[in-house]
C-alpha positions in Angstrom: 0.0 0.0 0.0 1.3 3.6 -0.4 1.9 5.9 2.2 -1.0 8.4 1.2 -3.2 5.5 0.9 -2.4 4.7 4.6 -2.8 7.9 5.9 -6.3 8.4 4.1 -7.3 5.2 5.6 -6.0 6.5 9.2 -7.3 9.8 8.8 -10.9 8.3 7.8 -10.9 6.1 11.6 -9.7 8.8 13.5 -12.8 11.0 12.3 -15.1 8.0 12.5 -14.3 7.3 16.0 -14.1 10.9 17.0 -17.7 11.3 15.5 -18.7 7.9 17.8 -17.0 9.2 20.7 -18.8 12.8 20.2 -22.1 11.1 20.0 -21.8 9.4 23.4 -20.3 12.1 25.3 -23.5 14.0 26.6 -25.4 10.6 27.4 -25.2 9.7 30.8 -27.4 8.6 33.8 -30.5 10.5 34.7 -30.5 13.0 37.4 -33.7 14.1 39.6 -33.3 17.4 38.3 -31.7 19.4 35.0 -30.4 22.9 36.5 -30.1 26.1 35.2 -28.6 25.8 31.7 -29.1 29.5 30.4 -28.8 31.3 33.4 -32.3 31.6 34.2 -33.2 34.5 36.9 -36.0 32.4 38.2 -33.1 29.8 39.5 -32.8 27.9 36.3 -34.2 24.6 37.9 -37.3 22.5 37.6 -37.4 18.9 39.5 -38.5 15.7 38.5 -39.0 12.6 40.4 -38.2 10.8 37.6 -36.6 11.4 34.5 -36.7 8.0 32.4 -39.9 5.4 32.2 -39.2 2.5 30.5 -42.5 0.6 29.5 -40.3 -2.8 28.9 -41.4 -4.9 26.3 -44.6 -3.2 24.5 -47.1 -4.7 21.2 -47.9 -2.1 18.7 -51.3 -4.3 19.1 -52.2 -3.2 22.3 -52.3 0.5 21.1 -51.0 3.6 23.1 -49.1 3.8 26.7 -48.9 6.4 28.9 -46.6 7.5 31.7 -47.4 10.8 34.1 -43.7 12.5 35.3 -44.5 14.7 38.0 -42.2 18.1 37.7 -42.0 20.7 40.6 -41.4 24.2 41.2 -38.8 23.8 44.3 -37.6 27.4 44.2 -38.5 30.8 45.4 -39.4 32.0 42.3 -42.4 31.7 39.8 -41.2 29.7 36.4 -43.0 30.5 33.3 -43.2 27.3 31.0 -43.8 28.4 27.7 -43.1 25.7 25.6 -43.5 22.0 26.0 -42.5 19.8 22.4 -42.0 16.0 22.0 -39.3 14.6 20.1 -41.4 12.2 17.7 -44.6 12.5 16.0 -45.4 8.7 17.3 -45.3 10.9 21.2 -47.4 13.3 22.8 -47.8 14.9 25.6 -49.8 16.8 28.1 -49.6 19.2 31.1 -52.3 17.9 33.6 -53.5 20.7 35.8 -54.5 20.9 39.0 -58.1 20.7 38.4 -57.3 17.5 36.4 -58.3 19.0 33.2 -55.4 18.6 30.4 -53.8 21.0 28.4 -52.0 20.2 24.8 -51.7 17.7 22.8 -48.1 19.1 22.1 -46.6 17.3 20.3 -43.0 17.7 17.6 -42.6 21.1 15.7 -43.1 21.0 12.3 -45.5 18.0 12.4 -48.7 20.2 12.8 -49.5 23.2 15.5 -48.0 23.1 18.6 -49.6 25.6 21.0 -47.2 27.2 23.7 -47.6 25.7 26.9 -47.8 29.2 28.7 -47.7 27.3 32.2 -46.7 29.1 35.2 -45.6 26.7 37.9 -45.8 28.6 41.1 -42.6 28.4 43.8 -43.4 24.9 45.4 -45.9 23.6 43.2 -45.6 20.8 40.9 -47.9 19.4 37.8 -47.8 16.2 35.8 -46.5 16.2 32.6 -48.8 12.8 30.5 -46.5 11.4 28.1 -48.4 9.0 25.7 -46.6 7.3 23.3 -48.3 5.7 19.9 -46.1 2.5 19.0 -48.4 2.3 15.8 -46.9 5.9 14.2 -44.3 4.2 12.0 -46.2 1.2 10.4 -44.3 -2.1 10.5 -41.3 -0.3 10.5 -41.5 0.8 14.1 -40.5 -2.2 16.3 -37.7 -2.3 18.2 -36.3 -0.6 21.1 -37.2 3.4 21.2 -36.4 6.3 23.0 -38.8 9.5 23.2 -38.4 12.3 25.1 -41.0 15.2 26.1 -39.0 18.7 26.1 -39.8 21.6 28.6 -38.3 24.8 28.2 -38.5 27.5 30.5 -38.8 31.9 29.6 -35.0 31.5 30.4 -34.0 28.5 28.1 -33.5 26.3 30.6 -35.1 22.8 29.6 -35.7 19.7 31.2 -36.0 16.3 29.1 -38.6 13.3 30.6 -37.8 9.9 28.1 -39.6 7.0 27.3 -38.3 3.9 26.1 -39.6 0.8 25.1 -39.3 -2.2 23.0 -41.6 -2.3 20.5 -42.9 -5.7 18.8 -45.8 -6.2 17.0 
């Protein structure tokens, strides 16, 4: 082989594995709460008791699953929530207030109108956030294991991520 061969080849890996290396650095455990991220004056933090749900082993023939993530407030401060967007078209979710009633669907931009969530979570108080994931949305295609996440971002740009996964047969 010829040098410049060689050093394509090398040069080709090293990019490759830096690009595989880059895509696994942010992904680690789940924490009970995602902090302030863009310097948010209300305190930049919203806690979950959960981050992650994992359904297990799911059938597309059984229809829809649902998980409810309760988020709190545990600052001093008012936090306005004005956006709340899912990361797959096959997921929705919902804030659930109070009063029980529901607000949304919101679901992923671009796949229809997603209203702003315009929730204000009050210092100390906490809602539930309904996840509801549709393991029929891709056709056939869709089994396997997935991950789905509902995204809440704050007046500040602070956001906090709840997943579902699953494993999808049919």
């Amino acid at each position: 082989m010829k040098s410049t061969t060689i050093i394509t080849v090398l040069a080709a890996v090293l990019v490759f594995a830096g690009l595989f290396a880059w895509g696994y650095a942010g992904k680690g455990g789940t924490a009970a709460s995602v902090q302030n991220v863009g310097g948010s004056s209300a305190g930049g933090l919203l806690a979950a008791s959960e981050l992650l749900y994992d359904f297990g082993t799911i059938s597309m023939k059984n229809g829809d699953v649902s998980h409810d993530f309760t988020i709190t407030n545990p600052t001093s401060k008012d936090i306005m929530v004005p956006t709340l967007v899912t990361s797959c078209m096959c997921t929705t979710a919902f804030i659930v207030e109070p009063d029980g009633s529901a607000k949304g669907p919101f679901r992923m931009p671009g796949m229809g109108y997603v209203p702003p969530a315009n929730e204000l979570i009050k210092a100390g108080e906490s809602r539930t956030i309904r996840v509801i994931y549709n393991p029929n949305a891709h056709g056939p295609a869709g089994v396997g294991r997935i991950n789905r996440f509902a995204i809440l971002t704050d007046e500040s740009g602070n956001t906090l991520q709840l997943e579902v996964k699953a494993v999808v047969t049919p």
